[in-house]
mmCIF file as gemmi writes it, N, C-alpha and C atoms, coordinates in Angstrom:
data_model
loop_
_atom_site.group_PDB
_atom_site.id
_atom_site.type_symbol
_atom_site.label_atom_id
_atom_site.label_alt_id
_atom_site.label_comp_id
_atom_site.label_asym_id
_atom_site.label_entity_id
_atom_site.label_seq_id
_atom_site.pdbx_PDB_ins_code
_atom_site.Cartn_x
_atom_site.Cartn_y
_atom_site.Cartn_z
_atom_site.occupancy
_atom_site.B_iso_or_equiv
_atom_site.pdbx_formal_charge
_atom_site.auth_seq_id
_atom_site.auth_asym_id
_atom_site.pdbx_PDB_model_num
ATOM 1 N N . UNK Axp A 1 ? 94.447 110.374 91.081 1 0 ? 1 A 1
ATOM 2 C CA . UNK Axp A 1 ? 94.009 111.561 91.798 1 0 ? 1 A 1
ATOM 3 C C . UNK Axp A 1 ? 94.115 111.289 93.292 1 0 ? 1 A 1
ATOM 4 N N . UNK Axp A 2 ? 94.518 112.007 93.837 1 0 ? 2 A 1
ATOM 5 C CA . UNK Axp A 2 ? 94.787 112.186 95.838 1 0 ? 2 A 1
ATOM 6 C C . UNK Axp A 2 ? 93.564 112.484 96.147 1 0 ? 2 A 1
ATOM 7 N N . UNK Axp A 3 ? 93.959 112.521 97.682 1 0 ? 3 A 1
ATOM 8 C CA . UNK Axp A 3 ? 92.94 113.016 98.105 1 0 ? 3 A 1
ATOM 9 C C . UNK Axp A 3 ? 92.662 114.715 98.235 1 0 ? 3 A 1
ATOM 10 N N . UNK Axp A 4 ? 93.395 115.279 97.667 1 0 ? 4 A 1
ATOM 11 C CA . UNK Axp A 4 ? 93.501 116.732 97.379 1 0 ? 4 A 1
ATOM 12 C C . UNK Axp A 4 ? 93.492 117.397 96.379 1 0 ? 4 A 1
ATOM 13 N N . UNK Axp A 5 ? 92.993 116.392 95.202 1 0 ? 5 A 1
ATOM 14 C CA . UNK Axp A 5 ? 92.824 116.816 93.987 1 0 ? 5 A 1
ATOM 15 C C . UNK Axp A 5 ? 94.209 116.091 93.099 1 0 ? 5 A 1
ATOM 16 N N . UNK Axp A 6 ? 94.557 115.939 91.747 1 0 ? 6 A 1
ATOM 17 C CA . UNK Axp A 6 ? 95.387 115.85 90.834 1 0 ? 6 A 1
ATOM 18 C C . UNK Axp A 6 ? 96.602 116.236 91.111 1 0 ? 6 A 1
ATOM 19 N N . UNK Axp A 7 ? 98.037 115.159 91.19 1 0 ? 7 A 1
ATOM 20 C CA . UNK Axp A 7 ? 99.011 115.613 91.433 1 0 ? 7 A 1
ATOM 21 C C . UNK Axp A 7 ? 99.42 115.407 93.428 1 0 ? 7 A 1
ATOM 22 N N . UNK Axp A 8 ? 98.201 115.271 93.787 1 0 ? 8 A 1
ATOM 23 C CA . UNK Axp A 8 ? 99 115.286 95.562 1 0 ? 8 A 1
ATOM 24 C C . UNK Axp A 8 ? 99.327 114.205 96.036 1 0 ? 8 A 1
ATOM 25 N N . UNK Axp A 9 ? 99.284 113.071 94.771 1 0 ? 9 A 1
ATOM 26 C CA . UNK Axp A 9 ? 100.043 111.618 96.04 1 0 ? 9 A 1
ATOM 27 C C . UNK Axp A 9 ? 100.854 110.868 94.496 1 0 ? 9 A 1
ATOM 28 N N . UNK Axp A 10 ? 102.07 110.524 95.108 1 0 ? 10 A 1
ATOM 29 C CA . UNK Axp A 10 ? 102.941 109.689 94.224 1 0 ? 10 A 1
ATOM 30 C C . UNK Axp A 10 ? 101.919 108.505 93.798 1 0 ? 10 A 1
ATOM 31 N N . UNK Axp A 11 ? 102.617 107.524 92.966 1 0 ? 11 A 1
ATOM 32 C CA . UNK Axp A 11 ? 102.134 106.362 92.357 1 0 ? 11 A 1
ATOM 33 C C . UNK Axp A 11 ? 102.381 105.521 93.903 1 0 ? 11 A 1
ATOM 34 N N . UNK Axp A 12 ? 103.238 105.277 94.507 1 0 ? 12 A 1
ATOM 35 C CA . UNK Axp A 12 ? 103.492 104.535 95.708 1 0 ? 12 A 1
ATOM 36 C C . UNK Axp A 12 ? 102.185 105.065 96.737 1 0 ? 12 A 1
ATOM 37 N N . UNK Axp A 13 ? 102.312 106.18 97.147 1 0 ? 13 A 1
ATOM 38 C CA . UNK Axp A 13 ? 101.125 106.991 98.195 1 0 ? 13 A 1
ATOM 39 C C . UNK Axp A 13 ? 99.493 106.711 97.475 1 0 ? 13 A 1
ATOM 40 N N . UNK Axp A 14 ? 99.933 106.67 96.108 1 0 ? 14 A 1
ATOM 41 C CA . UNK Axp A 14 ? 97.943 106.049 95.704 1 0 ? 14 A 1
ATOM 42 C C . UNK Axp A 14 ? 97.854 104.328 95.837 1 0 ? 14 A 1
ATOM 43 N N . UNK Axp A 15 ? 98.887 103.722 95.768 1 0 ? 15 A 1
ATOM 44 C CA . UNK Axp A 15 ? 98.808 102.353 96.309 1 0 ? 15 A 1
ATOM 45 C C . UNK Axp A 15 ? 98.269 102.335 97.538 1 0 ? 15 A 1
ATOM 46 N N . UNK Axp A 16 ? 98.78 103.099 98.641 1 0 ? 16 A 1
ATOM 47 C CA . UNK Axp A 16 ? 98.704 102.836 99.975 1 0 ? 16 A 1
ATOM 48 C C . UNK Axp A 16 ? 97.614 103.406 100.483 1 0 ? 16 A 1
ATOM 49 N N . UNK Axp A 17 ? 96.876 104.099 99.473 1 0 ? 17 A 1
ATOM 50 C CA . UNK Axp A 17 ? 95.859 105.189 99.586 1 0 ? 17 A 1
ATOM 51 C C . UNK Axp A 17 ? 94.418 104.132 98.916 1 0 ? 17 A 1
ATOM 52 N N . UNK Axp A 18 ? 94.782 103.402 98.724 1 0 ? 18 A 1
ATOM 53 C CA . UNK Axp A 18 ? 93.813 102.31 97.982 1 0 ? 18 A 1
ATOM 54 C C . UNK Axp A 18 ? 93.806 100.93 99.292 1 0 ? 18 A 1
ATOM 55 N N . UNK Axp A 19 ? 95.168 100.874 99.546 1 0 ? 19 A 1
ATOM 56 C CA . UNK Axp A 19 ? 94.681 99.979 100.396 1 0 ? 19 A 1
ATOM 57 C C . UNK Axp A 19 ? 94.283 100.524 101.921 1 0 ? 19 A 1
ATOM 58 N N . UNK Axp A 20 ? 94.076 101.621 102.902 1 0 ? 20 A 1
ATOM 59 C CA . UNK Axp A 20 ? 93.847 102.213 103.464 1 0 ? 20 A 1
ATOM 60 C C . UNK Axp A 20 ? 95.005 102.614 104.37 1 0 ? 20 A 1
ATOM 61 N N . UNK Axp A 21 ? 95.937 102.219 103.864 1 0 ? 21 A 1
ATOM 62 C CA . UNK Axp A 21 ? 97.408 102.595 104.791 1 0 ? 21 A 1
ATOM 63 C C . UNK Axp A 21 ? 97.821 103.822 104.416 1 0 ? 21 A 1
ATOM 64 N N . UNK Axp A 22 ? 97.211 105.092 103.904 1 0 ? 22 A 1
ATOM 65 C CA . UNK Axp A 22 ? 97.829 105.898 104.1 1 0 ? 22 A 1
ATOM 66 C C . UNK Axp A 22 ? 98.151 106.346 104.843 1 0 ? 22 A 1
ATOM 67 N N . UNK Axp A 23 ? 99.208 107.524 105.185 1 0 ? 23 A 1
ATOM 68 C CA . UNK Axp A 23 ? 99.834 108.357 106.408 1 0 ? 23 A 1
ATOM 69 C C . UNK Axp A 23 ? 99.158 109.371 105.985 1 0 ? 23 A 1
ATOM 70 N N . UNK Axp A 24 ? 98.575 110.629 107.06 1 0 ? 24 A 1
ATOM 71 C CA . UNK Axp A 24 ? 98.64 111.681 106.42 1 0 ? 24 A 1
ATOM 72 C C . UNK Axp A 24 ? 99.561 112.623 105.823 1 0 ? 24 A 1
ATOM 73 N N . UNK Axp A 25 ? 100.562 111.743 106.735 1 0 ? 25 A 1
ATOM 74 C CA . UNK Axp A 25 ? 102.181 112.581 106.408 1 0 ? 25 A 1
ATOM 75 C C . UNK Axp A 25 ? 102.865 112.265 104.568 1 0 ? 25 A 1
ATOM 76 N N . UNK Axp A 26 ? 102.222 111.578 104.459 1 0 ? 26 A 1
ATOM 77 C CA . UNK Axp A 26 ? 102.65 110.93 102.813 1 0 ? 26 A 1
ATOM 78 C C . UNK Axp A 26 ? 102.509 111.86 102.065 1 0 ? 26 A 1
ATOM 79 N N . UNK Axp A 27 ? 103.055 112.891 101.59 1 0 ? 27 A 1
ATOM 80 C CA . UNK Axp A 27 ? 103.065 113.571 100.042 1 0 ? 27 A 1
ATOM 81 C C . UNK Axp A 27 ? 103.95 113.644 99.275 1 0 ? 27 A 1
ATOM 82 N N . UNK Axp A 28 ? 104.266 113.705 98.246 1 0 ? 28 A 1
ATOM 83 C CA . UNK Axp A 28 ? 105.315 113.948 96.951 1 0 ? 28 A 1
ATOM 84 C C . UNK Axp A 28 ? 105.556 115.074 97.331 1 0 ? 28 A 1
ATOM 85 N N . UNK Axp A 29 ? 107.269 115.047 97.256 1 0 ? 29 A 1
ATOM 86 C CA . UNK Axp A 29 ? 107.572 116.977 97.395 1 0 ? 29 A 1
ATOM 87 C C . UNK Axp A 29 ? 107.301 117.787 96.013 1 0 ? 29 A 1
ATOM 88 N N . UNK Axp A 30 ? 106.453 117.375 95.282 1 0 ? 30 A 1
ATOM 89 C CA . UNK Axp A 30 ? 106.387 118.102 94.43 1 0 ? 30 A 1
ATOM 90 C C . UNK Axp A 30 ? 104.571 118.853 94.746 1 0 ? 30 A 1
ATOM 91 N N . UNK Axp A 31 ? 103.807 118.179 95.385 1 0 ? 31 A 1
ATOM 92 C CA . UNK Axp A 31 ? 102.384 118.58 96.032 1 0 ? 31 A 1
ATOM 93 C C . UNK Axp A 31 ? 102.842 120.023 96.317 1 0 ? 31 A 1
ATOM 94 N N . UNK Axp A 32 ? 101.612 120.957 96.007 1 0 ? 32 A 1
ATOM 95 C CA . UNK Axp A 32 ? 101.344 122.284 95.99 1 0 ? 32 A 1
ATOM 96 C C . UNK Axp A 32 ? 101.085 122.882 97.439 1 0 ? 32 A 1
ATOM 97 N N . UNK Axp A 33 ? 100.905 121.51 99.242 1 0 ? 33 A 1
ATOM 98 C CA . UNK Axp A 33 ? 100.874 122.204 100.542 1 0 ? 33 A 1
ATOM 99 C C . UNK Axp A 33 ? 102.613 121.167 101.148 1 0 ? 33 A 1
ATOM 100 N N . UNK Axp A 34 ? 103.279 120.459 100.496 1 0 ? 34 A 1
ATOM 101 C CA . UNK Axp A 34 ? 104.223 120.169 100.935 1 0 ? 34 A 1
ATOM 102 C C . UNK Axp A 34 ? 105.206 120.941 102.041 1 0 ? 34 A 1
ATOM 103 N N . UNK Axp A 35 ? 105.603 120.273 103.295 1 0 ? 35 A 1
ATOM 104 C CA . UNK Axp A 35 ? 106.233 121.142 104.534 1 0 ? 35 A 1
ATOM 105 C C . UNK Axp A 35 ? 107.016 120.314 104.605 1 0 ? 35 A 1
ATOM 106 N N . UNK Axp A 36 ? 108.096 120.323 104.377 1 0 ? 36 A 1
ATOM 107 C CA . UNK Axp A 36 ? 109.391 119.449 104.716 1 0 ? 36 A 1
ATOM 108 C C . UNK Axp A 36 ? 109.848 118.908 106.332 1 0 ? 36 A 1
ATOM 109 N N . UNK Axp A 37 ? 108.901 119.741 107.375 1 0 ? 37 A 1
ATOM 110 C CA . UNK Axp A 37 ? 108.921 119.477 108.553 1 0 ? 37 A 1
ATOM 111 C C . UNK Axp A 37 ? 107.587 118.794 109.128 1 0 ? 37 A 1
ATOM 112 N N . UNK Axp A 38 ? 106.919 118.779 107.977 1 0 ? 38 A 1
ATOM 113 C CA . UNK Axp A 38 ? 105.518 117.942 108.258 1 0 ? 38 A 1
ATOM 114 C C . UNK Axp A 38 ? 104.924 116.896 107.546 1 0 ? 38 A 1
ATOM 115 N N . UNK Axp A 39 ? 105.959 116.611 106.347 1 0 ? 39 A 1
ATOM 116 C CA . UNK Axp A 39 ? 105.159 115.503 105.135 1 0 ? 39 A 1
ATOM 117 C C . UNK Axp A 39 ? 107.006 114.744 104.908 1 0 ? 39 A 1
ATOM 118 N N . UNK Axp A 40 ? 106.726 113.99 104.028 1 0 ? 40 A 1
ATOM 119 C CA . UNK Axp A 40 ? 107.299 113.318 103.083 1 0 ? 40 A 1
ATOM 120 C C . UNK Axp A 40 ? 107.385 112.146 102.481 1 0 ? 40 A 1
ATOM 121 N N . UNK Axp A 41 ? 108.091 111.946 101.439 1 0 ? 41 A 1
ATOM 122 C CA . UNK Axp A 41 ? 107.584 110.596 100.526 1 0 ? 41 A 1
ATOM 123 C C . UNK Axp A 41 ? 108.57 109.761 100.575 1 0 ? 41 A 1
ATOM 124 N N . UNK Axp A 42 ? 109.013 110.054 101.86 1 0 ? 42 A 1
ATOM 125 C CA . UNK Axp A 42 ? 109.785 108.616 102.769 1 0 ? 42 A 1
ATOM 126 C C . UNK Axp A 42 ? 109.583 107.901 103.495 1 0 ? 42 A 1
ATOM 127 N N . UNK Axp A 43 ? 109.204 106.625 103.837 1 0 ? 43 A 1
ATOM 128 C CA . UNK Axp A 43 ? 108.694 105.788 104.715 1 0 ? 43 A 1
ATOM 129 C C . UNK Axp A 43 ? 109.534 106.174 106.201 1 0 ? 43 A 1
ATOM 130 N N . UNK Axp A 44 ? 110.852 105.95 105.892 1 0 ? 44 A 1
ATOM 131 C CA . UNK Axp A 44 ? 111.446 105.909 107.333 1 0 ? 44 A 1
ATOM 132 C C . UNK Axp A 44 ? 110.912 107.613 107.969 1 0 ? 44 A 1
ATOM 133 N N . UNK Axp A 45 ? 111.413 108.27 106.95 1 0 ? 45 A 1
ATOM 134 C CA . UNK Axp A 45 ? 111.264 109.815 107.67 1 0 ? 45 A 1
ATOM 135 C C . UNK Axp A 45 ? 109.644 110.068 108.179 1 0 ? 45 A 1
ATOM 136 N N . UNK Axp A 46 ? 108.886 109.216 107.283 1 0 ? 46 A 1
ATOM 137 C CA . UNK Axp A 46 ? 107.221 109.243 107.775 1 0 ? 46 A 1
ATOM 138 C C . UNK Axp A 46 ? 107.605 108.634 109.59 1 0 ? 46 A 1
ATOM 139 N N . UNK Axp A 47 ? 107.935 107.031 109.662 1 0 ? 47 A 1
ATOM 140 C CA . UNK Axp A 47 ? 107.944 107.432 110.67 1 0 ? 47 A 1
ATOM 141 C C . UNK Axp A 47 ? 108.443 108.304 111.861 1 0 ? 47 A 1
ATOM 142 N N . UNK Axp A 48 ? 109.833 108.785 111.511 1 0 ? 48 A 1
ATOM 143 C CA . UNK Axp A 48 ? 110.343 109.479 112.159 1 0 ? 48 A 1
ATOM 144 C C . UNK Axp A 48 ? 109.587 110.68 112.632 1 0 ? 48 A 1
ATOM 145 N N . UNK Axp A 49 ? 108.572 111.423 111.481 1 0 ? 49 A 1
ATOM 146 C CA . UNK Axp A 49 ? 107.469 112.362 112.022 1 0 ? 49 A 1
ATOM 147 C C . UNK Axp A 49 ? 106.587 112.049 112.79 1 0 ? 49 A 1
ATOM 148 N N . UNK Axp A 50 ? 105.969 110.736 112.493 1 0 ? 50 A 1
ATOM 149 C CA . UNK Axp A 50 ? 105.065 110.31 113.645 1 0 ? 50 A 1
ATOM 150 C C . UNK Axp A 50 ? 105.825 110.219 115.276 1 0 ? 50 A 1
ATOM 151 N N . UNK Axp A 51 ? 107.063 109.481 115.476 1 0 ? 51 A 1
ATOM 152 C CA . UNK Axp A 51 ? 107.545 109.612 116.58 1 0 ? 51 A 1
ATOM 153 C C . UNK Axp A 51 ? 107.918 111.013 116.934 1 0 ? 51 A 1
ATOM 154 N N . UNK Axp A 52 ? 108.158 111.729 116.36 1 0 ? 52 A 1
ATOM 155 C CA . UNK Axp A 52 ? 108.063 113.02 117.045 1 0 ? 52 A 1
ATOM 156 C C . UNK Axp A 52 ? 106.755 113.74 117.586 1 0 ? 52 A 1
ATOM 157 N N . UNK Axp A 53 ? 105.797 113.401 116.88 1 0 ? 53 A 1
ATOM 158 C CA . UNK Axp A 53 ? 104.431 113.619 117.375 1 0 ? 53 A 1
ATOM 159 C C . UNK Axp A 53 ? 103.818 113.342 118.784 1 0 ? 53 A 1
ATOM 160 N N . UNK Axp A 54 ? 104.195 112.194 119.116 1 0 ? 54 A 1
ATOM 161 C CA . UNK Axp A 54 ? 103.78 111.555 120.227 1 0 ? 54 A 1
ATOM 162 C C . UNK Axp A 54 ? 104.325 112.001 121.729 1 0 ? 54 A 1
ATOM 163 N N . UNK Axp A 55 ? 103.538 112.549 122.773 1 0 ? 55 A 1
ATOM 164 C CA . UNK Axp A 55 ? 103.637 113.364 123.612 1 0 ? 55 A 1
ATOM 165 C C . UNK Axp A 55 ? 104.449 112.673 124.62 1 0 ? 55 A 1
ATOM 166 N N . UNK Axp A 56 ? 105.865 112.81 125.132 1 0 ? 56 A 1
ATOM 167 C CA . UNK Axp A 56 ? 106.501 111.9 126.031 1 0 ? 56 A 1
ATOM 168 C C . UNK Axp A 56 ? 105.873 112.321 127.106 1 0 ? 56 A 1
């Protein structure tokens, strides 16, 4: 179970979710608030969202 109820974090994202490394950006594209311009269940592309975040 995620932190959003049943179904919102892969088997990889509840690992990382156990050890406290989650991203918030981490979801399975199959999760029911998934934004393809705001999540995904790719490490590199996770960070790639975070560096876009950050205010030059």
């Amino acid at each position: 179970m995620g932190p959003e109820g049943p179904g919102t974090l892969c088997n990889a994202c509840g690992i990382r979710s156990k050890m406290d490394r989650l991203l918030p950006e981490y979801r399975p594209s199959t999760s029911p608030n998934f934004n393809g311009d705001e999540h995904s269940n790719r490490h590199r592309k996770v960070l790639k969202l975070r560096q876009k975040k950050v205010p030059i």
